[in-house]
ZAMARGU-4260 file (C-alpha; in steps of 0.2 Angstrom, whole numbers, plus 5000, padded with zeros to 4 digits):
<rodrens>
0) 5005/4975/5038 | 5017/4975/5023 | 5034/4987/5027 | 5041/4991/5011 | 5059/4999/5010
5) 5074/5005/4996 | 5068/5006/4979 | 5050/4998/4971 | 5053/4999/4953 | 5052/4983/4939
10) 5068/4977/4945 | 5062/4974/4964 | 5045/4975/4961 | 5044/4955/4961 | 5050/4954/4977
15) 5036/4963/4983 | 5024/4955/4976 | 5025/4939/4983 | 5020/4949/5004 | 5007/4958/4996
20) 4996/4942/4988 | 4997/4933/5005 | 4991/4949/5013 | 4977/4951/5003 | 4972/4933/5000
25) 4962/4932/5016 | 4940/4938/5015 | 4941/4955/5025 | 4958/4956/5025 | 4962/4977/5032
30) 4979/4980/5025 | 4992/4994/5030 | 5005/4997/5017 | 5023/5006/5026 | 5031/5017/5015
35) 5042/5027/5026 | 5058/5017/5021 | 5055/5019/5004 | 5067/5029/4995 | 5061/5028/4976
40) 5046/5020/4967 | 5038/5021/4950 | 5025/5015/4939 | 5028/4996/4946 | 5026/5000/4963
45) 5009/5009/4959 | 5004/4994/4951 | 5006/4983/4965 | 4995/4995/4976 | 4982/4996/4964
50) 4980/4978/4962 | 4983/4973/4980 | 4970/4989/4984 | 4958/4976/4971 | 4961/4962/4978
55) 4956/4969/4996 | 4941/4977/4988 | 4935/4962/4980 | 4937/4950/4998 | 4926/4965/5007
60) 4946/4972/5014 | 4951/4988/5015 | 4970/4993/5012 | 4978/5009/5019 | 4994/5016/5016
65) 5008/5026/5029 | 5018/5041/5019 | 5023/5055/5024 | 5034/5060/5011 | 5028/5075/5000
70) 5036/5063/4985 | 5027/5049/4990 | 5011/5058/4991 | 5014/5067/4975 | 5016/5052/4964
75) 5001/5041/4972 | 4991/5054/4969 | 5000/5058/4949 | 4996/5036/4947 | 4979/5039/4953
80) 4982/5030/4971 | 4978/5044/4981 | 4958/5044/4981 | 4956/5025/4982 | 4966/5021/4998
85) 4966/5032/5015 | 4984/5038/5016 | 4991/5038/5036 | 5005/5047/5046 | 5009/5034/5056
90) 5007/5016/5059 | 4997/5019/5073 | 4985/5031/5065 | 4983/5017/5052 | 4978/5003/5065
95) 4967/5011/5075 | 4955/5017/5057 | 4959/4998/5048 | 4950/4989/5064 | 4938/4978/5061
100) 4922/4986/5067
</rodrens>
């Protein structure tokens, strides 16, 4: 699981990239993305979820996110996020659909 929290934009989003390639690195890696702490994101952040949501999908992973913000949800769906990765509730929720079968 990656927590992510303050503001993603192309200032931070560095900083974030580094967790998310060793998370998705691994062959069937099943990735959960936290968003809760998040207070703002743009475009950049949207590009790290599309390409770590690749680089699962390529290593036969799967990546989920937790949101629960209207924003949040509003924006991934605006950058085309929403119908390529299960969005979550809670952490919980996440964990118990990203087990490995």
């Amino acid at each position: 699981m990656v927590e992510m929290y303050g503001e993603i934009d192309l200032t931070t989003a560095a900083a974030v990239q580094a967790p998310l390639y060793v998370a998705t690195a691994l062959p069937g890696a099943r990735l959960i993305v936290d968003l809760r702490a998040v207070v703002f994101f743009d475009c950049a952040a949207l590009t790290l979820l599309h390409r770590a949501r690749r680089r699962v999908s390529e290593c036969g992973g799967a990546l989920g996110l937790v949101c629960v913000r209207p924003w949040h949800r509003k924006i991934l769906a605006a950058g085309g996020v929403t119908p390529l990765v299960p969005m979550f509730a809670t952490v919980q929720e996440a964990l118990v659909v990203a087990r490995p079968d």
